[in-house]
Residue frames as qw, qx, qy, qz and C-alpha x, y, z in Angstrom:
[[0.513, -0.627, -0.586, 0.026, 94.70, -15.05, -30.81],
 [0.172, -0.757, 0.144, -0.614, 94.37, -12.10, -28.28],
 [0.018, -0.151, 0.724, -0.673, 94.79, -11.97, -24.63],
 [0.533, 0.033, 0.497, -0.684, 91.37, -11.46, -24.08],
 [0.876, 0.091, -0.268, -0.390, 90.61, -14.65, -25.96],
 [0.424, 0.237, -0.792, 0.370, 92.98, -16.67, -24.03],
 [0.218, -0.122, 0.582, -0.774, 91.14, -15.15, -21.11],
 [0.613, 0.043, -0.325, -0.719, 87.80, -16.33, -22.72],
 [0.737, 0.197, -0.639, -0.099, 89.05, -19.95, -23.51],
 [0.200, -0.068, -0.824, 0.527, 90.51, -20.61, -19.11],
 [0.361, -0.108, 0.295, -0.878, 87.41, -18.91, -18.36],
 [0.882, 0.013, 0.004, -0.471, 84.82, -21.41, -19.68],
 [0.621, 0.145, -0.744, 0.198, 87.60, -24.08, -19.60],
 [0.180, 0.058, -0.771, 0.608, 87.28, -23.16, -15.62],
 [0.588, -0.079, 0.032, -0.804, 83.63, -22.83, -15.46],
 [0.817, 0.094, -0.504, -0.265, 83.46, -26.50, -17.17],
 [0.554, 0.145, -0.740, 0.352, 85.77, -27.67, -14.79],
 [0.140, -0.156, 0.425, -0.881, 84.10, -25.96, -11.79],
 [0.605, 0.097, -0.148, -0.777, 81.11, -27.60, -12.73],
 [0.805, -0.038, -0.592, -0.011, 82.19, -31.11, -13.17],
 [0.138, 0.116, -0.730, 0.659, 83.47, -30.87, -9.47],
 [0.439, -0.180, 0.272, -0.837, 80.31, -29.32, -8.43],
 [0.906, -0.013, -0.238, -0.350, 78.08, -32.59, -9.78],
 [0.641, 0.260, -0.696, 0.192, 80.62, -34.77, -9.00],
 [0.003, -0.159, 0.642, -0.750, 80.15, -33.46, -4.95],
 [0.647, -0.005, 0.330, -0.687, 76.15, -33.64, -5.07],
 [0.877, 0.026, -0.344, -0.334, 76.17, -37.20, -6.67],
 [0.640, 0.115, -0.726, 0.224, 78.15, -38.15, -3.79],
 [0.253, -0.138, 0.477, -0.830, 76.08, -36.88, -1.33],
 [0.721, 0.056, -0.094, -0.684, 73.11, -38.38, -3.04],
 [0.738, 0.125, -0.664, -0.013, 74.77, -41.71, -2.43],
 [0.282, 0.011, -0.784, 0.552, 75.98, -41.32, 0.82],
 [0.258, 0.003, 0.700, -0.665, 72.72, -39.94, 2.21],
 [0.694, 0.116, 0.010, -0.710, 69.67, -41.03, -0.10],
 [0.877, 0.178, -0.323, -0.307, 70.85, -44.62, -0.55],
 [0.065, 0.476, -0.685, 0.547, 72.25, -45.14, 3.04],
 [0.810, -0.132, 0.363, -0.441, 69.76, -47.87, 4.04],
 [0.770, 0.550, -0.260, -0.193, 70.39, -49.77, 0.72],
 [0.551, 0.454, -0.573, 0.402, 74.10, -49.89, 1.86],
 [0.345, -0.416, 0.643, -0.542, 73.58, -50.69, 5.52],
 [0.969, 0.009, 0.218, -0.119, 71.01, -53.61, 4.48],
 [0.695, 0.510, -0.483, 0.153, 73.69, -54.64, 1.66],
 [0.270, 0.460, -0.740, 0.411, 76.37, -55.01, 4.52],
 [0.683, -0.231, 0.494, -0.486, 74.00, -56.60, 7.12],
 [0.925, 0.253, -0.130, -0.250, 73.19, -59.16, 4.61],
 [0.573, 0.566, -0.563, 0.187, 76.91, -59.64, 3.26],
 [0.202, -0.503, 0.653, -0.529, 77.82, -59.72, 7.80],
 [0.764, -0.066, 0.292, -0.572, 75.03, -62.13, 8.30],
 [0.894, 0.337, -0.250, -0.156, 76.48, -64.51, 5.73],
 [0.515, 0.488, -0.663, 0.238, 80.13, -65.03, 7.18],
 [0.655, -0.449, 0.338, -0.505, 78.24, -65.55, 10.60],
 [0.964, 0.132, 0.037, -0.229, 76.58, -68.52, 9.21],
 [0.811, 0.474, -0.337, 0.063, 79.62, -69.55, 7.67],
 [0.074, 0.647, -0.538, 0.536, 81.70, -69.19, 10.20],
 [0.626, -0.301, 0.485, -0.532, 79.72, -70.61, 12.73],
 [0.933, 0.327, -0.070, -0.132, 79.24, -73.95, 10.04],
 [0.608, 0.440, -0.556, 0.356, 83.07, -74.30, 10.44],
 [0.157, -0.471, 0.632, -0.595, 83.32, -73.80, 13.79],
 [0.872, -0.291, 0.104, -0.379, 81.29, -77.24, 14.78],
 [0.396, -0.432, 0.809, -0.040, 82.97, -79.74, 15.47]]
């Protein structure tokens, strides 16, 4: 192997890797802002339930 195939191989080894970062940032945008109701009802719900429960222990 040459140099300038060594250089070849980190190059697309650091493209690939430059890439998986890149997706790895816009599918966690696409969670945090396109399915930011989803996860605000989810936790209302999940809040709404230890009310109840709470409040069900707390009679007397």
């Amino acid at each position: 192997m040459t140099p300038t195939d060594i250089k070849k191989i980190l190059k697309t080894i650091g493209y690939t890797l430059g890439g998986l970062v890149i997706l790895l940032i816009i599918a966690c945008l696409l969670i945090r802002f396109a399915f930011k109701e989803q996860v605000i009802a989810y936790i209302n719900k999940q809040q709404k339930k230890e009310y109840v429960e709470l409040l069900r222990n707390a009679t007397p």
